[in-house]
N, C-alpha and C positions, 0 to 999 in steps of 0.2 A: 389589483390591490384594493378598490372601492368596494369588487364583493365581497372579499374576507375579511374587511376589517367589518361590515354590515352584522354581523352575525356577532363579533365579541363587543360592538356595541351596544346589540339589543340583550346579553349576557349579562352584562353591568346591572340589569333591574333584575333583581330574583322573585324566586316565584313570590315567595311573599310577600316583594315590594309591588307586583303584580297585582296579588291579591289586593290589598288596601288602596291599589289606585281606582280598582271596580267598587269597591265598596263604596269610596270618596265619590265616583260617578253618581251611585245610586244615591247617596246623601242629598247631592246637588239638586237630583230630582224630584226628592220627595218636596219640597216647596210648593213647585206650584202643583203636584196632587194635594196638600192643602190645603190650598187655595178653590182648586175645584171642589173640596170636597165644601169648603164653606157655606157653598151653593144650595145645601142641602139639609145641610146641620149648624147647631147654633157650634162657635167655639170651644167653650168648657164643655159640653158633651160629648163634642168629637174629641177632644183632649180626655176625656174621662173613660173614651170606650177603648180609645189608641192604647194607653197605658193600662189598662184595665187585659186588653188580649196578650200585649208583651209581658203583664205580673203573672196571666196563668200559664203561659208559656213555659218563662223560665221558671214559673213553681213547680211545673210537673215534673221538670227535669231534676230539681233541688229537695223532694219530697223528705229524702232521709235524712238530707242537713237541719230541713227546716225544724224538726224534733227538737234540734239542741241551742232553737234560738232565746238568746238572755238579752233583760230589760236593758243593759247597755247596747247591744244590735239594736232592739225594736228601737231606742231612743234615737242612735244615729239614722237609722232608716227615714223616723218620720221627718226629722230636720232636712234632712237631704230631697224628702217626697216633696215638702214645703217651697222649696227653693224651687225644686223641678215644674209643681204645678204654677208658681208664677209665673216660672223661666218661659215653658210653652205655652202656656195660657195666654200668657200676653203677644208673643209671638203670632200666636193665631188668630188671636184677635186683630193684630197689624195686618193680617193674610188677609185680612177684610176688604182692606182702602188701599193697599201698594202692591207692587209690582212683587212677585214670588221672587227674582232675582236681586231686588233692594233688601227685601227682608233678610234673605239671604247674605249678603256682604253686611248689612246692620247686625245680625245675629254673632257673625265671625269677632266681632270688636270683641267679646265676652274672653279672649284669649288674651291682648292687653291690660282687659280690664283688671285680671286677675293681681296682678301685681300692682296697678293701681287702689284695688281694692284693699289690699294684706296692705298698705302704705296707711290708708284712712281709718281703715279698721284696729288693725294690727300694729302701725306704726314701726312697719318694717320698709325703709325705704328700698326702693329698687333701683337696681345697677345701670350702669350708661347702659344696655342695649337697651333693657325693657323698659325705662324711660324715655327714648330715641320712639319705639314700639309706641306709647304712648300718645307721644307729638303728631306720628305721621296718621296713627288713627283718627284723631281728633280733627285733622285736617281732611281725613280724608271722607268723613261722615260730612264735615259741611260741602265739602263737593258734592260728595252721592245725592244729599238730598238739594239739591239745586240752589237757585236765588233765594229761598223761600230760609236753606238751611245757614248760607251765611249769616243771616238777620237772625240765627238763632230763634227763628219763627216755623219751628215742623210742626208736622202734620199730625194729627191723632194717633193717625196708625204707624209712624213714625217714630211717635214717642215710647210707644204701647210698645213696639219693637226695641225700641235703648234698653228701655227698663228690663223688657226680659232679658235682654245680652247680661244686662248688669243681676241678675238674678242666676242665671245660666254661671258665671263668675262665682257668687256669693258658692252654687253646688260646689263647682269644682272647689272650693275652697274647701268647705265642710267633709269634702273626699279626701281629700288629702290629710285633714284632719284624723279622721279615724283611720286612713290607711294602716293595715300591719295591725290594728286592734281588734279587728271585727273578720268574719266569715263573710266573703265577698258574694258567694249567694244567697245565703241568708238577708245581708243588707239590699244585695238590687231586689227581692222579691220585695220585702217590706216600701221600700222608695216607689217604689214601682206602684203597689197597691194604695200605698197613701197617696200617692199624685192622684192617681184614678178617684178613688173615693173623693177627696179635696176637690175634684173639678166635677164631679156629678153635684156634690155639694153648693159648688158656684152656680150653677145651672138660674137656681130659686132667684138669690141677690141680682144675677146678672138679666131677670127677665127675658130669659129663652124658651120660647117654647119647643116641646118635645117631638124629635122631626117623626116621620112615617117613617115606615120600612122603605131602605133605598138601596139598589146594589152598590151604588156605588158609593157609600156610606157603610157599606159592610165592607165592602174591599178595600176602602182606603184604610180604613180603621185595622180591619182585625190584620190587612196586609203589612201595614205598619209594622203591628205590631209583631207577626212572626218576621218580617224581614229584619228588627231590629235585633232580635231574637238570634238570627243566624248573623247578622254582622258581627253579633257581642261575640262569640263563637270564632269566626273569622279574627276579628282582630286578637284575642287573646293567642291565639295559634300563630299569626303574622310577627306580632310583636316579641316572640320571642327570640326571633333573628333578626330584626329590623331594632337598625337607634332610634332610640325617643327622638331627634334632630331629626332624622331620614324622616321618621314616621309625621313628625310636625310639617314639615315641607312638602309631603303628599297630602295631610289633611288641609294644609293651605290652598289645595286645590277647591276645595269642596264650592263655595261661593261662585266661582268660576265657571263651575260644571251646573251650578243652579242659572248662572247668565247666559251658558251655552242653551239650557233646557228652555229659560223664557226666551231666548231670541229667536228658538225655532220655533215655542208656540206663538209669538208676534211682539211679543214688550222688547221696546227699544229705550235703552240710553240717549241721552245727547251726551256730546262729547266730552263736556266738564264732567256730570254725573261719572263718564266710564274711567277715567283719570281718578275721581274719588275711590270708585271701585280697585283701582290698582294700589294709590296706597295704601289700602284696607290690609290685602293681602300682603302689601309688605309688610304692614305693620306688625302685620301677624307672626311672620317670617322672622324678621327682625326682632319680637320678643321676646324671642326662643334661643335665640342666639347667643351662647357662650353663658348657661345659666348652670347654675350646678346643679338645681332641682330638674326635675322630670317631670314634675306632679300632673301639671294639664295634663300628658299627653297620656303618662300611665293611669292616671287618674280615669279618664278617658275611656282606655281598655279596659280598666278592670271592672267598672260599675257601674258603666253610663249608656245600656242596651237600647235605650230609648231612642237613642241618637239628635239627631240634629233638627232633622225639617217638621 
């Protein structure tokens, strides 16, 4: 009896929920590749060259569309590039001073926040889940960052990390905005490009000097940027069998698979930290929970190649 039910067990995940668990893996691990690659490169450069090999990527694939793009594309493009170059720019910059698998669960809060955000902004209150969603992040970031985070006293790269979740937020929002008005390859080429530009542009303000030729500075970057390239590919293809719910509760892995990746490169939590880490992920879980919008999660698919780490 234990072997045959084995099999319409593992039947239950389809290929395409399959698919987006591998994807969610490799997410997890791009963290601490940049984190290594920080080693070597300043931040906004490496954010400029990352987004820079993902804009020609999927440009070359978008050639014919990109002919028929009009000043309300380019417009939403830039706003969304804006959002994106501080969402990881700051991000990477946090890669600096903390642990690849904190940044990671710091970064995840940008899925709360989202609805938080449309509240301040927008003055659209949000439903018991995603206020519930709210509560338990909030508690769950002062765990993560230890003694330091209850006293509301974080760390640089800490903060550098909020900010971008809360910028990461501000995109998804602006995606969801122009959703259904815009050519979806049109806009990620233009987002795309303006992050790049926007953070070669930080380079000068930020005082970074311009690294040497490094391979591993070419691999993390330009690998980024094609892997991000095929994930974007992936998930449009996944999602179209998979529920935005299903689909959000495999991306809630993503944080997870980044703490699996630092634990085996050697970063450990203590055990309050790992408790904050979990209710991150509920939080995340829990604000998706019973919403009538989809936006994060198709949002997500449809324009957001860049990905996560």
């Amino acid at each position: 009896m234990t072997s045959s039910n084995s099999p319409s067990r593992f039947h239950r995940f389809s290929k395409a929920e399959c698919i987006l668990v591998f994807i969610t893996m490799i997410w997890g691990g791009t963290f601490l590749l940049v984190q290594h690659a920080m080693s070597v490169s300043g931040p906004m450069f490496f954010v400029g060259l990352r987004f820079a090999a993902a804009a020609l990527v999927v440009g070359f694939f978008s050639l014919r569309t990109l002919r028929d793009l009009n000043v309300f594309e380019l417009k939403a493009g830039v706003f969304i590039g804006v959002a994106i170059m501080f969402g990881y720019g700051l991000q990477t910059i946090g890669l600096q001073t903390i642990l690849s698998s904190q940044s990671a669960f710091i970064t995840a809060l940008y899925v709360p926040f989202v609805p938080l955000l449309q509240w301040l902004v927008l003055g659209r209150r949000p439903g018991l889940m995603p206020s519930l969603g709210i509560m338990l992040a909030f508690a769950g970031l002062m765990l993560l960052t230890g003694p330091a985070g209850a006293s509301l006293n974080f760390s640089a790269g800490e903060i550098a990390t909020l900010i971008g979740a809360i910028a990461i937020a501000a995109e998804i929002i602006l995606i969801s905005a122009f959703a259904g008005q815009v050519d979806v390859r049109r806009v990620t080429v233009v987002q795309l490009a303006t992050a790049s530009l926007l953070s070669f542009l930080m380079v000068v303000p930020m005082g970074e000097a311009l690294p040497g030729f490094s391979w591993l500075l070419l691999f993390s970057a330009v690998g980024l940027g094609l892997t991000s390239a095929v994930i974007q590919v992936a998930m449009n293809w996944a999602q179209q069998s998979v529920s935005p719910t299903r689909a959000t509760l495999i991306y809630a892995g993503e944080p997870v698979w980044a703490g699996v990746v630092g634990r085996i490169a050697g970063e450990r939590f203590p055990p309050i930290a790992m408790l904050g880490a979990a209710l991150i992920v509920l939080a995340v879980i829990v604000s998706e929970m019973k919403r009538n919008s989809s936006n994060v999660v198709d949002a997500k698919a449809e324009v957001e190649p860049e990905n996560q780490g």
